[in-house]
N, C-alpha and C positions, 0 to 999 in steps of 0.2 A: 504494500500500500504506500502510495506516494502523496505528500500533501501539498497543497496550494502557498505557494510560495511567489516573493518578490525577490528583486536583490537589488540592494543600493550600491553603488558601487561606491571604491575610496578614494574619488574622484570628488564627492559628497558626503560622504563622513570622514572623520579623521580616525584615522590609526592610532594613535599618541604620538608618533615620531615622524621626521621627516624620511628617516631612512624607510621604511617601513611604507612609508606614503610612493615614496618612489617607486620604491622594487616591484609598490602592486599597481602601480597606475603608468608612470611612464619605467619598465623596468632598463632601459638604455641606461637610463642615469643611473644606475644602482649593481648594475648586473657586474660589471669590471671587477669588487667587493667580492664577488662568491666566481667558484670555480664551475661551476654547470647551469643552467639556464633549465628553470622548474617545467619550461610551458611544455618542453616538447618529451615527454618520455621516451619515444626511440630514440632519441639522438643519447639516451644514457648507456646502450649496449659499450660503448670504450669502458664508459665508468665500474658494469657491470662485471664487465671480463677483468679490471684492475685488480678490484674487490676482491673475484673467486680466486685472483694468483696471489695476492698478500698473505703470508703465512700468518694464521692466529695463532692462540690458544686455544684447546679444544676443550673446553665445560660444559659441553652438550648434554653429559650424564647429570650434573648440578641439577642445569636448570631446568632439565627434564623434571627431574626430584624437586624440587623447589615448586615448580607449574602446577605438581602433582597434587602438592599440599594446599594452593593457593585457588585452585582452578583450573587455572591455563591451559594452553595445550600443549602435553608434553610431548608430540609424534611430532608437531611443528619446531619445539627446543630441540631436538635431535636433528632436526633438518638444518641448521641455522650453518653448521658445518660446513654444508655442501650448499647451499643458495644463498640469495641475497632476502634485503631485508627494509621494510620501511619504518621507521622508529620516533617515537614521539616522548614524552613524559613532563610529567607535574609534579609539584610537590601533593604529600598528603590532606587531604581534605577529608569532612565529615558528612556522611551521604554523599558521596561522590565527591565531596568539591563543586566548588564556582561550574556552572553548565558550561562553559569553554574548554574544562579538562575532560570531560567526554564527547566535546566536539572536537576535539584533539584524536581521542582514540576513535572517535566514526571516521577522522578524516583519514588517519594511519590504516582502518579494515580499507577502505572507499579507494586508497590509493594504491595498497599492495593488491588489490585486486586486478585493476587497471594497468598497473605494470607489469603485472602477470601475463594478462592479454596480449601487451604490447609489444612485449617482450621472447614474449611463450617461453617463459621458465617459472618456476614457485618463486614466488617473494611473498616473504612472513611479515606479516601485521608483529611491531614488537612495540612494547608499553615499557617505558623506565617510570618506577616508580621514585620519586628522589626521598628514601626513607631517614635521610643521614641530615636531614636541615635540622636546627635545635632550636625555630621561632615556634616556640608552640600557641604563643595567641595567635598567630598567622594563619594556623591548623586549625584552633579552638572555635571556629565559625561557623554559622549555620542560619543566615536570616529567611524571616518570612513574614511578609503583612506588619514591617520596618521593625520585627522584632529581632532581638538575637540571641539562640539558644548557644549552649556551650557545655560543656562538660567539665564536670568540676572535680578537682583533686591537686595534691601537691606535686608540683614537677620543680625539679632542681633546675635553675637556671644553664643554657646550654646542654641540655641532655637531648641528645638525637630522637626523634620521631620513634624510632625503631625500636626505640626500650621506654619505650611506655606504657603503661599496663594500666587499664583505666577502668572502672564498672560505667557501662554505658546504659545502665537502667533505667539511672532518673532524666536522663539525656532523651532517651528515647520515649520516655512514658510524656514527656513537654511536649517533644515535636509531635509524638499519635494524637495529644487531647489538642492541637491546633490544627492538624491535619486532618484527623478522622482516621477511625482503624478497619475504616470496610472495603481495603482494594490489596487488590493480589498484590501490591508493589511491595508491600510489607515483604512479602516471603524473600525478596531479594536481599534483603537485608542481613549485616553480621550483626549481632548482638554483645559478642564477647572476643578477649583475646586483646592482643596491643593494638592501638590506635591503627598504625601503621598496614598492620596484616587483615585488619578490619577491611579498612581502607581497598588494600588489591583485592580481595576477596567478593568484597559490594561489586567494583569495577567487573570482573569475573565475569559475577553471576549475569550483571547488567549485557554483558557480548555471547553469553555462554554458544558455542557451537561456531563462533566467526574466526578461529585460529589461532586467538593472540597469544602470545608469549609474551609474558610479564618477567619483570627484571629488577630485585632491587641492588644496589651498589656495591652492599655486600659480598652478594656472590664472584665481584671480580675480584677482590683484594687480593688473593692470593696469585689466579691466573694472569692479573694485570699488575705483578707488584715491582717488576723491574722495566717497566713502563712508568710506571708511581716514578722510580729514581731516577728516569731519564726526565722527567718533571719537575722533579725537586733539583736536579740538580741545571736545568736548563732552562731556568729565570727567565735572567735576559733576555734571551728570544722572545719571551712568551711578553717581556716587558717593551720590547718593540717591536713588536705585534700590536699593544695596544695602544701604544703610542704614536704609530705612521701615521699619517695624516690622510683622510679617509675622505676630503670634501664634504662632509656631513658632523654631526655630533658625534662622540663617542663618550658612548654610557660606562663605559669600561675603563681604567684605571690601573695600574699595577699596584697590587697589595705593599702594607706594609708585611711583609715577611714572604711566606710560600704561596704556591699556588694549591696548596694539599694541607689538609688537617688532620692534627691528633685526636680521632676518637677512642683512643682507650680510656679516659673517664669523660669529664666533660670536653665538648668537642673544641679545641684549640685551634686557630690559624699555628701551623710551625713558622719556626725561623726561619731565615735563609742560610740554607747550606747544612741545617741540622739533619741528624740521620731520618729518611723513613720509618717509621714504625710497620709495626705488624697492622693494628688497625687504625689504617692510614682512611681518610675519606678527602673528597672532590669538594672545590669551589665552583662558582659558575663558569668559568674558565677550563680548570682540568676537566670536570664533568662531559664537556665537550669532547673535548682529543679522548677521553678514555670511554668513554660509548664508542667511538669512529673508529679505535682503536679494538674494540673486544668484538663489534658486529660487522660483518659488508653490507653496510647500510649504502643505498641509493639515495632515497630520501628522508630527508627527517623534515617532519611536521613541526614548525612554529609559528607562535602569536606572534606579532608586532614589535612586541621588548625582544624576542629571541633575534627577530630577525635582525632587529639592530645590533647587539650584539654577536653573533655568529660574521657580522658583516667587517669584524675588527678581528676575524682570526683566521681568515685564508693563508697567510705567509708563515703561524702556525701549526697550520698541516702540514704545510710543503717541509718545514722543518722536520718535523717527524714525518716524514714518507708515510701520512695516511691519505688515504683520497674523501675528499672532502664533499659531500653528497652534494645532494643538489635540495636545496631549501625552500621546502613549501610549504605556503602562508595557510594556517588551521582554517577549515571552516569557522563560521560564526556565524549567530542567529542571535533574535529576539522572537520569543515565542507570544502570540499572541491573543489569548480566551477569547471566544464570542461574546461576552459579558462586556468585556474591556474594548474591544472593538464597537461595542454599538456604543457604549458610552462615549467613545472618544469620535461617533458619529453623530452622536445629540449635541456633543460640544462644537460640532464643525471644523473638528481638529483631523488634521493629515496626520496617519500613521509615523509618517516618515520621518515628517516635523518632529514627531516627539522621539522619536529616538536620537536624533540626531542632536535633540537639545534643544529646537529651536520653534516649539508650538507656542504660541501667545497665549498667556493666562487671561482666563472672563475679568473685564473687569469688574467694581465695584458700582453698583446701582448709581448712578448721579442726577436720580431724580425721573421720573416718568412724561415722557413728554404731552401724553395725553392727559395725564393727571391734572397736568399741570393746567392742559385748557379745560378741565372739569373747573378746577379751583377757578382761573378766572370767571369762568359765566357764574359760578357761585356767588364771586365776588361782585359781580352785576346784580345778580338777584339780589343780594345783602343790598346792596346800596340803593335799590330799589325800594327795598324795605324800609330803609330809614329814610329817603324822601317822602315816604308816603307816613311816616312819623312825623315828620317834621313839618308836615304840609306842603310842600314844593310841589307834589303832583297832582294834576286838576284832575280829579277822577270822580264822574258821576259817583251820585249818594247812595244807589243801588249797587254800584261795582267796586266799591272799597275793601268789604267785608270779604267777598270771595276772592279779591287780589291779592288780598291781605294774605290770606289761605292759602293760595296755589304759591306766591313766591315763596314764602318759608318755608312750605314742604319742597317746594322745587332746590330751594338753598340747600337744605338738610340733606337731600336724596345726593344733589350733584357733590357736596364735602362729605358723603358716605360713600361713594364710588367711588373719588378722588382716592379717598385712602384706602381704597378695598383693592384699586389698580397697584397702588404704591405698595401696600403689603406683599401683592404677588410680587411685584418685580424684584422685589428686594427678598423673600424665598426663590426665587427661579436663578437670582444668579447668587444666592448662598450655595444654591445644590449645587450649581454648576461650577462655584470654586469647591464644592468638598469632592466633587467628580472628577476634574482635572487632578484634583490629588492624589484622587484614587488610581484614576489612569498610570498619570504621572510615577506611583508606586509601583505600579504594575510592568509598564515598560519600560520604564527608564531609575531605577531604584537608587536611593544614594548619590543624584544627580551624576550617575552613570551609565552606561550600557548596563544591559540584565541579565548579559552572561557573566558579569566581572562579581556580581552578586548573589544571586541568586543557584541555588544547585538545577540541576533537571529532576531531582528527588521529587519535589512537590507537585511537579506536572506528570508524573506517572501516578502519583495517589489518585490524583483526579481523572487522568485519560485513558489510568490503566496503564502495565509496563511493556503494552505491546507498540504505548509510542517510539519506545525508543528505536525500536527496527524500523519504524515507519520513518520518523528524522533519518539515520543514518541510510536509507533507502532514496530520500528525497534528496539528501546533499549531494552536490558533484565537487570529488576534489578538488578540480581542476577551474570550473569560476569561483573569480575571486573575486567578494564584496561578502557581504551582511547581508544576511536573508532575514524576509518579516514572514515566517511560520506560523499561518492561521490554524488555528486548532478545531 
């Protein structure tokens, strides 16, 4: 099932960044930054055959075992040896994460599918989980209806994702009694276990039968540990790499210390020049070279920020003789209820408008204009009245008495209208500012896009979790813009 969809392109919404704006709108200006060109997947067969002759590591039996325990599929980690691979990843989130990290993994099934085609060999859908971040309020989120659930307990400052052990009881009993507990989406859910394993397990269940192979960092340490020391010990490069001058912004920066951290307690940037350890972990930086490094990745899936940064480390890869995929921009959506669309149709509001930022708030009543010519003839009849107190009006002696009578009831009826107009007016555009706000919640949350907030969790309670094959059925990797997904 495919649903009705638009797409804006980023020609008309912004990306966040300039680089990012380029690559997806004029990619000439951008493309020179990265070493293969996303649009055209056959032209990746050079990259493809690079890939199968670069000698890896072979952890196929790991992350088979690892897939096994989590989900995944582990016939496709055994294949990963012998074929290439499309790869994506996010940090952990709760109920999936922000709806962008599963439009990351539809964009990774949607694309290793297509290159398969294109290609006519296996490419594996591959999901890095980045279980090794230590921001756990960054994790601790989950908003709905501008609320924000969380999960409470003690975590020592710096302690990696991946050892945290949490009761998600009272977590989850908050988000059912604001959700509702009568949809199958529930069953998709982990309950128990660390944060982290929760985390890929939900993701799983949410693709269950699409191929993916799921990865957390850990399982390279060892495979990838004298790789780690060509890292640690080859700075430099990596410091001017991100220092060349790129004709754009660079978000990217050379550390104070290593490009690698000590997580044997709480997770530390190393020194420079200080030994590896055994449980060494990835910065944004290394994370890169050591995925490109452990998989024959063709393409990796990323948002906006990735692309900016990936766009500051082509020189390197060449450095370390990895070949460097070709980098394609995540799907993205705003998903959009029937509910919220007809409202944001009573308001006379463009969808598009409002995700984009830029719909005009109702404003505030400044008076009724018809009211207004109630009150004057009102105010004729009044002053009628008092002429006819005062004596000023010559009015036969038979027709005083029922003049008298019709203009003051006429006064009264037309200053009871008057404000019976002005009441409404002034209810019709209260609802329509508490409507716009609701809209406003609905599509654009947190005066942002509604993938950066919002999970896809609460749109399967309501739609059912058979939307999610429906989304990832409807996406095309390969155009690039914002879809407005009517539900």
């Amino acid at each position: 099932m495919t649903l009705p969809l638009v797409t804006i392109p980023y020609s008309r919404l912004d990306p966040g960044n300039e680089v990012a704006r380029a690559y997806m709108v004029d990619p000439d200006r951008a493309l020179h930054l990265f070493q293969h060109d996303y649009r055209d997947p056959r032209a990746l067969r050079p990259l493809l055959d690079a890939q199968l002759a670069l000698p890896r590591p072979d952890f196929s039996a790991e992350l088979a075992e690892y897939n096994a325990t989590v989900g995944g599929s582990t016939d496709n980690a055994k294949r990963l040896k012998d074929c290439a691979c499309v790869i994506s990843g996010q940090q952990v989130g709760l109920l999936y994460g922000p709806a962008y990290t599963t439009f990351k993994l539809f964009t990774v099934i949607n694309a290793a599918r297509e290159l398969e085609r294109e290609l006519g060999m296996p490419v594996v859908p591959v999901f890095w989980v980045e279980s090794e971040d230590h921001d756990f309020d960054e994790v601790n989120r989950f908003f709905w209806n501008g609320r924000r659930f969380r999960i409470e307990g003690d975590v020592a400052p710096r302690t990696p994702v991946s050892e945290i052990e949490i009761d998600f009881a009272p977590f989850l009993a908050d988000v059912r009694e604001a959700l509702g507990n009568d949809s199958e989406a529930w069953s998709l859910v982990e309950t128990e276990g660390s944060v982290a394993r929760a985390h890929v397990r939900n993701l799983a269940r949410l693709v269950a039968g699409e191929g993916v192979v799921f990865v957390e960092p850990a399982l390279l340490r060892e495979p990838l540990a004298e790789f780690a020391e060509r890292i640690g010990t080859d700075g430099d490069v990596l410091d001017a790499a991100l220092t060349a001058e790129t004709g754009f912004e660079r978000p990217l920066s050379p550390p104070n210390g290593a490009y690698l951290f000590d997580a044997t307690g709480p997770r530390q940037r190393l020194a420079r020049g200080a030994r590896v350890p055994e449980r060494w972990s990835t910065d944004v930086v290394s994370r890169v070279l050591v995925q490109n490094a452990a998989f024959p990745v063709l393409m990796a899936v990323c948002g906006p920020s990735e692309i900016q940064y990936w766009s500051q480390l082509k020189s390197a890869h060449e450095h370390f003789g990895i070949p460097m995929p070709a980098v394609l921009p995540r799907d993205a959506a705003t998903l959009i209820e029937k509910s919220v669309a007809r409202d944001a149709a009573k308001l006379g509001l463009d969808l598009e408008d409002i995700v984009r930022g830029i719909a005009v708030r109702p404003l505030p009543s400044e008076g009724d204009p018809i009211a207004e010519r109630l009150r004057r003839l009102a105010a004729e009849a009044g002053e009628l009245i008092a002429a006819v107190d005062s004596g000023e009006l010559d009015l036969p002696g038979n027709t005083e008495k029922p003049f008298r009578r019709s203009t003051t009831r006429l006064h009264g009826e037309l200053e009871k209208l008057a404000t019976r107009l002005e009441n409404a007016r002034d209810a019709q555009t209260g609802t329509g500012q508490r409507r716009f706000e609701q809209v406003l919640s609905a599509l654009r949350p947190r005066d942002g896009l509604q993938e950066r907030t919002h999970s896809l969790f609460p749109y399967l309670v309501r739609h059912g979790p058979e939307l999610a094959t429906a989304l990832r059925e409807s996406f095309d990797p390969f155009e690039i813009g914002h879809y407005l997904v009517r539900l």
